[in-house]
C-alpha positions as CSV (number, residue, x, y, z in Angstrom):
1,X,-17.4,49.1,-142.4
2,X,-18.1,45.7,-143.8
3,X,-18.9,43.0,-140.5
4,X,-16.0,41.6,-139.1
5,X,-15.0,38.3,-136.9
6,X,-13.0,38.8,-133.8
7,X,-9.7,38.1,-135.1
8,X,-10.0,40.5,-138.3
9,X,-11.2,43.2,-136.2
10,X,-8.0,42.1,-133.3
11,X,-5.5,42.4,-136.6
12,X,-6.7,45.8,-137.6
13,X,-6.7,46.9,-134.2
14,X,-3.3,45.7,-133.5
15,X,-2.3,46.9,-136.6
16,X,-2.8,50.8,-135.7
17,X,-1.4,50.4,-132.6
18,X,2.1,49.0,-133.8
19,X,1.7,52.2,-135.7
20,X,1.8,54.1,-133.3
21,X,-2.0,55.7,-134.4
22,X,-3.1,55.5,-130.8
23,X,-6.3,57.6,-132.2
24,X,-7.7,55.2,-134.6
25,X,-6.6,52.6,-132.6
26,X,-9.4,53.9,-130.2
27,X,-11.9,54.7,-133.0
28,X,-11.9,50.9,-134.0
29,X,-12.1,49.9,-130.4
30,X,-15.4,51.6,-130.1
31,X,-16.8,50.5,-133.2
32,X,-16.0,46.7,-132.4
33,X,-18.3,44.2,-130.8
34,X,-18.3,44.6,-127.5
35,X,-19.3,41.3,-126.3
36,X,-15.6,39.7,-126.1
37,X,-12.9,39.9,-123.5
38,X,-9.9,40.0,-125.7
39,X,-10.3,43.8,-127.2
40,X,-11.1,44.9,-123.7
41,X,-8.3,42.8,-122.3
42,X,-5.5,44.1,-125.4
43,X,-6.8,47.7,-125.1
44,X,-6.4,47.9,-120.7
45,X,-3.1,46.0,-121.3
46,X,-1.6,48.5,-123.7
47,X,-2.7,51.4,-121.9
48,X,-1.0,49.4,-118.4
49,X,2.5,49.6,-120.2
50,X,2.0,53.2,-122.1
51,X,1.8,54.8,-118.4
52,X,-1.8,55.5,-118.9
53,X,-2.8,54.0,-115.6
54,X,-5.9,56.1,-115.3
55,X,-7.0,55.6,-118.7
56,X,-6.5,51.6,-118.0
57,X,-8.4,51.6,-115.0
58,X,-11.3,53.2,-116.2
59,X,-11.4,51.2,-119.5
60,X,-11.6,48.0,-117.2
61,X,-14.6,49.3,-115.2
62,X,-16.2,50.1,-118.8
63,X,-15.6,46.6,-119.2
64,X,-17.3,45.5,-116.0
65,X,-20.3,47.9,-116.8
66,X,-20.6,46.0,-120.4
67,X,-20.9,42.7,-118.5
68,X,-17.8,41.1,-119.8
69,X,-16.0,38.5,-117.7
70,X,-12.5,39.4,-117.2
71,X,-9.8,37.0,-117.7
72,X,-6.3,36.5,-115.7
73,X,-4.8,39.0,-118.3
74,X,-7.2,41.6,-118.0
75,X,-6.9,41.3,-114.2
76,X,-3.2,41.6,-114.2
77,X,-3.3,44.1,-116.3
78,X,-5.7,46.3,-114.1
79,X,-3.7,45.5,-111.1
80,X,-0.8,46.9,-113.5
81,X,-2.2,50.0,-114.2
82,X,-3.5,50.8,-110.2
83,X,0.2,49.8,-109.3
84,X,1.8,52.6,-111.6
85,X,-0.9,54.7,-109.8
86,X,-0.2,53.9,-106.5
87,X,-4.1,53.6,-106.2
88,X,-4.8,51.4,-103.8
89,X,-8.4,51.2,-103.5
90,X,-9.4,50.3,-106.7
91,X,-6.5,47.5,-106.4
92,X,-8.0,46.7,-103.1
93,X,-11.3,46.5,-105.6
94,X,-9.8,44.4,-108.1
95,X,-8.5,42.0,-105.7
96,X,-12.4,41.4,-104.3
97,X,-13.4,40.8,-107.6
98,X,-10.8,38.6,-108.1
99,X,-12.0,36.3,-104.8
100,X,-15.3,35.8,-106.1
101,X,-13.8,33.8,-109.3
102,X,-11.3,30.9,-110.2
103,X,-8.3,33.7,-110.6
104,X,-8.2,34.2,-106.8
105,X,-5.0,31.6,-106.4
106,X,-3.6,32.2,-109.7
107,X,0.0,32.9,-110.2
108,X,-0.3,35.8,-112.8
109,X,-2.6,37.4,-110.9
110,X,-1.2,37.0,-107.3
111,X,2.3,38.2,-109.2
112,X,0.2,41.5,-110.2
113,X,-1.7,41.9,-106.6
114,X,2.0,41.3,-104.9
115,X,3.1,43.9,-107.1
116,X,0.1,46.2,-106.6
117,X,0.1,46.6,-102.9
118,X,3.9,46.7,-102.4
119,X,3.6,50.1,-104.6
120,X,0.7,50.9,-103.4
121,X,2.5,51.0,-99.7
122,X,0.6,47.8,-98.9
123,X,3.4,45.4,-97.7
124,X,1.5,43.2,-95.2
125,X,-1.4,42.6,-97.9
126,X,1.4,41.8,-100.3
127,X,2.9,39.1,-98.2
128,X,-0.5,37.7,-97.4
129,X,-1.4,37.3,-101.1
130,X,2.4,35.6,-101.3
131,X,1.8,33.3,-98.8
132,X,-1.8,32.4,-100.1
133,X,-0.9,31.2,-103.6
134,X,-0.8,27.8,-104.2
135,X,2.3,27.9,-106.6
136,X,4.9,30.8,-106.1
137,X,7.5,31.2,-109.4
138,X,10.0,33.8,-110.0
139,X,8.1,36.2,-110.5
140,X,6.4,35.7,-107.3
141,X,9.8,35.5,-105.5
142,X,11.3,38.4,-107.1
143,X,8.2,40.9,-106.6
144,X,8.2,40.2,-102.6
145,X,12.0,40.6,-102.4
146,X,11.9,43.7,-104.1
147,X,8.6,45.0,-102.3
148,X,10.2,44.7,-99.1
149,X,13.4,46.3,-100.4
150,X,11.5,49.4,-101.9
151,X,9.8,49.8,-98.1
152,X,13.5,49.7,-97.0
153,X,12.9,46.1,-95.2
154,X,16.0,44.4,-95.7
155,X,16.0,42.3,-93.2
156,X,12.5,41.0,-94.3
157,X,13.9,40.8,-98.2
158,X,16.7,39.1,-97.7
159,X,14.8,36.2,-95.4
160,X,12.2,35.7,-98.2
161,X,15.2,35.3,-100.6
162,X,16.3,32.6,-98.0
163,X,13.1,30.5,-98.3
164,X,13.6,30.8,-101.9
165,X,17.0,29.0,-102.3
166,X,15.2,26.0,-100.3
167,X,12.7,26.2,-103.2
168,X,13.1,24.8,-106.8
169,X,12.8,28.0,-108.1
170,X,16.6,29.7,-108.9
171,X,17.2,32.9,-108.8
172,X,17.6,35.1,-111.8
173,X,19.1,38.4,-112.5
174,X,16.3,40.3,-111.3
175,X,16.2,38.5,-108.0
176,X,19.8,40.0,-106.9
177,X,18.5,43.4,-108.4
178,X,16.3,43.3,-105.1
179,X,18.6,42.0,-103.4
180,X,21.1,43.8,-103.6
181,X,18.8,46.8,-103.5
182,X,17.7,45.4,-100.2
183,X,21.1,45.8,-99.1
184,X,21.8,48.9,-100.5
185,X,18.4,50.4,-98.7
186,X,19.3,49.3,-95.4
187,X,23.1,50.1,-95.9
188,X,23.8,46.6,-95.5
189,X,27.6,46.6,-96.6
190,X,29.1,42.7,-95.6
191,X,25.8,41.6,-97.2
192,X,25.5,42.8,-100.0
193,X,29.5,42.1,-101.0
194,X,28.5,38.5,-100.1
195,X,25.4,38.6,-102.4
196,X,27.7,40.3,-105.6
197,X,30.1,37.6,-105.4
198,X,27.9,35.0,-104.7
199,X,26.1,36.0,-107.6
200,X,28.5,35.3,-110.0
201,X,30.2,31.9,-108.6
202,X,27.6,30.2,-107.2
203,X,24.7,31.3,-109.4
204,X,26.8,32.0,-112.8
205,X,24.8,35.4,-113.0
206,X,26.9,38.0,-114.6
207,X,26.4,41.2,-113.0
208,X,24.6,44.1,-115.3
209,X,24.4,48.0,-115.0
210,X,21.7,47.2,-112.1
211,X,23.3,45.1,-110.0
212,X,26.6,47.6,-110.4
213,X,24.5,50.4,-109.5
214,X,23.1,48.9,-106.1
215,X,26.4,48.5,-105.3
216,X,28.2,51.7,-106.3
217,X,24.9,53.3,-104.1
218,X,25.5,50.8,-101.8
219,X,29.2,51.7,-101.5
220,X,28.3,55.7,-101.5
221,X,25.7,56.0,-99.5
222,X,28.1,54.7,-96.7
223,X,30.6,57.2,-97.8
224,X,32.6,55.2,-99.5
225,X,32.9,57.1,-101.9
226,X,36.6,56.5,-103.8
227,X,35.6,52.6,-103.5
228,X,32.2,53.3,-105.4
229,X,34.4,55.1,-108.2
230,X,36.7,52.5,-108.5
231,X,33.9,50.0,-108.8
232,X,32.3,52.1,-111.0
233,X,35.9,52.5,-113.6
234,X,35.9,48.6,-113.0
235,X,32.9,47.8,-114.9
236,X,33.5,45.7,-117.7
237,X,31.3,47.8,-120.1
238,X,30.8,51.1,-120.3
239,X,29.8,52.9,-117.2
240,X,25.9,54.0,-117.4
241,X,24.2,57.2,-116.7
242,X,22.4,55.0,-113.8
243,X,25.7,54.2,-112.1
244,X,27.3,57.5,-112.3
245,X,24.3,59.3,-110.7
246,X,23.9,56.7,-107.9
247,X,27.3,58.1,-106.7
248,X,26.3,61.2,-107.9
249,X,23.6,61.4,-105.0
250,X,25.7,59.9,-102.3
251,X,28.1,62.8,-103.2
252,X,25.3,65.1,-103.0
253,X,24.4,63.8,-99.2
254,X,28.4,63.2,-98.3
255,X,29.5,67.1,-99.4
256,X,32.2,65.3,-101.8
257,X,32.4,67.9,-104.3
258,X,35.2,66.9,-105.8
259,X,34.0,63.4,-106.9
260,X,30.6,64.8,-107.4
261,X,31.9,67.3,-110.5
262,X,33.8,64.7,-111.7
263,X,30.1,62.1,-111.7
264,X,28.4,65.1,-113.2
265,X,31.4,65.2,-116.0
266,X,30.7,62.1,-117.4
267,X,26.9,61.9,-116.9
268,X,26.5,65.4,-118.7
269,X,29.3,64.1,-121.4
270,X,26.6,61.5,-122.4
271,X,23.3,63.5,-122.0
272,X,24.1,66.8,-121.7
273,X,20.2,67.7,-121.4
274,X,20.4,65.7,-118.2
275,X,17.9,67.5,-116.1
276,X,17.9,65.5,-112.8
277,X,22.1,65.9,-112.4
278,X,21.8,69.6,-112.9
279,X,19.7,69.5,-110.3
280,X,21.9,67.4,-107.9
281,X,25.2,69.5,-108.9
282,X,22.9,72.6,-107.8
283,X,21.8,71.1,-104.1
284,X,25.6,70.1,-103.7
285,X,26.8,73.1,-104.1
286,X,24.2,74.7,-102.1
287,X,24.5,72.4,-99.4
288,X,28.3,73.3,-99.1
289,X,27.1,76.9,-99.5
290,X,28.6,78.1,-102.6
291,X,26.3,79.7,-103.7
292,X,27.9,80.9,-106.8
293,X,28.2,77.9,-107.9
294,X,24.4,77.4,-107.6
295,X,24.2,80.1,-109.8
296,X,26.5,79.0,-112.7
297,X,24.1,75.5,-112.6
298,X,21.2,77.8,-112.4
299,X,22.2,79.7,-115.4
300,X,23.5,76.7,-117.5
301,X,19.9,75.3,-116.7
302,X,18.6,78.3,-118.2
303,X,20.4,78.5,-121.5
304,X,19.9,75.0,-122.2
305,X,15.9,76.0,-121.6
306,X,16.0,73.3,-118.7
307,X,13.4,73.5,-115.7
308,X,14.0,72.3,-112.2
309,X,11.3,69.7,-111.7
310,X,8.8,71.2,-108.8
311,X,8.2,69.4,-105.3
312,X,5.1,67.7,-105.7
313,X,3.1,65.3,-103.3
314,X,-0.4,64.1,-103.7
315,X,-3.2,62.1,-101.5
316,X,-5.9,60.4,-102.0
317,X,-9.7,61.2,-100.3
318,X,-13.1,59.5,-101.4
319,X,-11.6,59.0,-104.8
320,X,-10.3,62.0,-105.3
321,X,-6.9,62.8,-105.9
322,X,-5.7,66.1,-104.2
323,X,-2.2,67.7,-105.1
324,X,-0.3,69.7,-103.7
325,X,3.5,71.9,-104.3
326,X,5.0,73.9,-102.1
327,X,3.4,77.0,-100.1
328,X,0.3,76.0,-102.0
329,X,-2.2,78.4,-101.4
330,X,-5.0,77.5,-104.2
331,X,-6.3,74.1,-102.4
332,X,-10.0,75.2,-101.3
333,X,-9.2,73.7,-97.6
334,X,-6.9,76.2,-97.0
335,X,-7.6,78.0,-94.6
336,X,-8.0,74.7,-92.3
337,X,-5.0,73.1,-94.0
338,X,-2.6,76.1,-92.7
339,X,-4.5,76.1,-89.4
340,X,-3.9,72.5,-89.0
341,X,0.0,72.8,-90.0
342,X,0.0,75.8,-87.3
343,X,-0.8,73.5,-84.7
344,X,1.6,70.5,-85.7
345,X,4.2,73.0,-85.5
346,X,3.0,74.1,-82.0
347,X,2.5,70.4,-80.8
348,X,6.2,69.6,-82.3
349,X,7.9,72.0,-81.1
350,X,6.4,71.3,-77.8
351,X,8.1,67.6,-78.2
352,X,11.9,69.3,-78.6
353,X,11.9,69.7,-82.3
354,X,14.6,71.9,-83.7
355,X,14.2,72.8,-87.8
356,X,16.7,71.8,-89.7
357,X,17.4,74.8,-91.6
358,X,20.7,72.7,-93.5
359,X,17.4,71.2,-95.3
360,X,16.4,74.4,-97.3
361,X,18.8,74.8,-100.4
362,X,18.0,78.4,-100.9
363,X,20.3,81.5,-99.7
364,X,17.9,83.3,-97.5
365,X,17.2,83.8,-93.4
366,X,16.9,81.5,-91.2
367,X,13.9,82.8,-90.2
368,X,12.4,82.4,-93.6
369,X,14.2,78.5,-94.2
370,X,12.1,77.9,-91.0
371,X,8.8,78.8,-92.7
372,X,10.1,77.3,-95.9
373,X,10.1,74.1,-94.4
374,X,6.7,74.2,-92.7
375,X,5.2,74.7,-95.9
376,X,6.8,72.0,-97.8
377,X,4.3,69.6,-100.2
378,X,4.3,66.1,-98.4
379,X,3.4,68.5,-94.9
380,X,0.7,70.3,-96.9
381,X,-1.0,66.9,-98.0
382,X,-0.3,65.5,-94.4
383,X,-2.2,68.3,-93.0
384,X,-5.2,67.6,-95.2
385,X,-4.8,63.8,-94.8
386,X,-5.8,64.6,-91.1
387,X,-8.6,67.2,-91.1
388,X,-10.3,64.9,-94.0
389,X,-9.7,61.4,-92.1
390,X,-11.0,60.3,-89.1
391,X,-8.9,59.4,-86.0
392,X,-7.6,56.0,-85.6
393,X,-9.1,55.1,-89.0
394,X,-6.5,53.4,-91.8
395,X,-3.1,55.4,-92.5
396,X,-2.5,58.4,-93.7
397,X,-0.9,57.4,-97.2
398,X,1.2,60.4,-99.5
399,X,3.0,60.3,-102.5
400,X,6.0,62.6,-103.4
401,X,7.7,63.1,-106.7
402,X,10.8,63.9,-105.2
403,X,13.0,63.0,-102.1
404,X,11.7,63.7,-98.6
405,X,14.4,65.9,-97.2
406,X,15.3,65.6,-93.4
407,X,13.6,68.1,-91.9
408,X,10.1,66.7,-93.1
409,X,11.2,63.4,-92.2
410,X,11.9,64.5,-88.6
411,X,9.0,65.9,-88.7
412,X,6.8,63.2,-89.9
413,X,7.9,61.0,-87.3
414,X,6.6,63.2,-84.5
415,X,3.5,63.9,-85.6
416,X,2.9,60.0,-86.1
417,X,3.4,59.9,-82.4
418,X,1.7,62.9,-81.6
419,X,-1.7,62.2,-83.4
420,X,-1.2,58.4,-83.1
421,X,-1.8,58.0,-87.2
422,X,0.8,55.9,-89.1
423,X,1.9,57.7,-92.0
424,X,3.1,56.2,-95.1
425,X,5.1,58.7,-97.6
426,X,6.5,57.1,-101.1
427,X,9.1,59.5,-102.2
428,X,10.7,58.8,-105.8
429,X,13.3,56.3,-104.3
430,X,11.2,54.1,-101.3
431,X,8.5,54.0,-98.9
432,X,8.7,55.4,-95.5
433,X,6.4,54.4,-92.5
434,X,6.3,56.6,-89.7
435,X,4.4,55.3,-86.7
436,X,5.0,56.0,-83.0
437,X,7.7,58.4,-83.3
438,X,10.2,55.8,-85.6
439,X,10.5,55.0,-89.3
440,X,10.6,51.5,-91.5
441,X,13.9,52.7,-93.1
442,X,15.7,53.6,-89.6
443,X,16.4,56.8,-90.5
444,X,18.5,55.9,-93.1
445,X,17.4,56.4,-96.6
């Protein structure tokens, strides 16, 4: 290939990833010069927004290795890429580098390192990188607000989003998507009515599918259930998929099964592939124990060649990433992984727990629910989290595709108290910090 100047080789390179030829977009990465920032930095940012964290992450210490300076893009990408990761400690990495050049109070990057360690489960080093920049925007506003929101802080969101309005920075739509979120986490009900309306008259926001969802889940979660549906037939557009399943899970956790056919209806009317509602219509009708039912969704899941998405939770040790479903018995721990979750159940049980056998949406004994439970993912990675981590050393951090059910949650805020460890468990919705027997969210979630 004929030599090339920077730009010509950034236009062809730009020009096969527009494509969509993510292959030879790679091939004339690797043949460019490698002495510039800007093909590292475009390559790490559009593997960042493709949801190829891992890919990003390694590309940027390739870029470190080669000697190349990274700029505030290239750092905010990075920081990006470890939040859709939840990988803390090479965020935690990032963030040193960041200290030891003039990027350390810049906005863009402070933005991405806010971001970072709210979804890494980080919320304290969020707020001190918040408080430590020398200029915070929107952006900077919003991504606290929400952080504290997704850890189910409320109370903390909602006084950040004071000190904003004494600010000259105004709130946007985003910033009442957290916090109303923040409302709708802590089941904050007066509040978040307040924030809706004030929304729209004093701020001249009009309200989109977001904001309508916080509140229908706001709304539902509390059992209101007929007000969230008439909110939700209110709408002055088209009611969305994310609306009708926000009511669609506080039908699931209220036993309305009435209301919840009728969410499942509509959503399956506009997607009728719609994995995650066949799934909540099932746990509906098996929490109400018609099991029959559970069988007709089972069975329309089948035909339409649809898969239940398995309980997964994962934890980090030493750079490794360790994973785990339920009753997993191919770990190479094991053996001390079951022994360990023998003696939690010993040492809980001696502190009055009862199993929660309501939590296991399966029609078999009680007997077996009880064992069900006790090898659920999140308690399989906790186990490991303690035989591989020393006592009193930094908390025990899991991540969970899925919803934590009750029982694991009861359980998880024993143990914190019985080994003294704080736990931290992301589930698919928020962040939940057990420590000392109690929970951020209040057991409310």
């Amino acid at each position: 290939m004929p030599e090339r100047n920077t730009i010509s080789w950034m236009g062809l390179l730009e020009f096969y990833v527009k494509s969509g030829d993510s292959g030879d977009a790679s091939r004339i990465f690797q043949e460019m010069p490698k002495d510039d920032v800007v093909p590292w930095s475009f390559m790490i940012a559009r593997r960042a927004q493709s949801n190829m964290g891992k890919e990003a992450v390694e590309l940027f210490v390739q870029m470190r290795q080669a000697m190349v300076q990274p700029t505030e893009v290239t750092y905010s990408s990075a920081l990006c890429a470890c939040a859709s990761l939840a990988a803390l400690d090479p965020g935690t990495q990032i963030h040193c580098l960041t200290m030891k050049t003039t990027y350390d109070k810049n906005t863009v990057v402070g933005n991405a390192l806010i971001d970072m360690y709210a979804k890494c489960g980080s919320i304290k080093d969020a707020r001190l990188v918040f408080n430590g920049l020398t200029k915070n925007d929107e952006v900077s506003w919003n991504a606290m607000i929400s952080g504290y929101s997704m850890h189910g802080l409320g109370g903390e969101a909602l006084k950040v989003f004071d000190m904003m309005q004494e600010t000259d920075v105004r709130p946007n739509q985003m910033t009442f998507v957290g916090v109303l979120s923040a409302c709708s986490n802590g089941g904050l009900l007066s509040k978040g009515e307040a924030y809706f309306k004030s929304m729209i008259h004093d701020h001249g926001i009009e309200p989109c599918v977001e904001h309508y969802s916080c509140m229908v889940w706001l709304l539902g979660r509390l059992g209101h259930l007929d007000r969230a549906l008439k909110l939700i037939k209110e709408m002055p557009f088209e009611p969305s998929l994310m609306a009708w399943r926000a009511l669609l899970g506080a039908c699931v956790i209220h036993n309305d099964v009435e209301i919840g056919k009728l969410c499942a209806k509509h959503i399956l009317e506009i997607d009728p592939q719609d994995e995650s509602t066949h799934v909540l219509l099932s746990n509906m009708y098996a929490r109400t124990r018609r099991w029959a039912n559970v069988a007709t969704v089972r069975r329309s899941m089948k035909t339409k060649g649809l898969n239940k998405e398995p309980g997964l939770s994962w934890i980090e040790n030493q750079g490794t990433v360790h994973y785990f479903t339920v009753d997993d018995a191919s770990h190479p721990d094991k053996k001390m992984i079951y022994g360990m979750l023998e003696w939690l159940n010993m040492k809980t049980r001696q502190e009055s727990y009862s199993p929660d056998r309501n939590a296991v949406l399966r029609d078999i004994e009680d007997d077996q629910k009880e064992r069900h439970l006790w090898v659920h993912s999140e308690r399989l990675a906790l186990a490991f989290g303690l035989i591989k981590t020393p006592s009193g050393s930094s908390p025990i951090r899991i991540i969970k595709n899925l919803r934590i059910c009750a029982d694991c949650h009861a359980v998880m805020k024993l143990i914190s108290k019985i080994v003294k460890r704080d736990i931290i468990v992301r589930d698919m919705n928020r962040f939940h910090h057990f420590e000392n027997g109690l929970c951020s969210c209040g057991d409310y979630w």
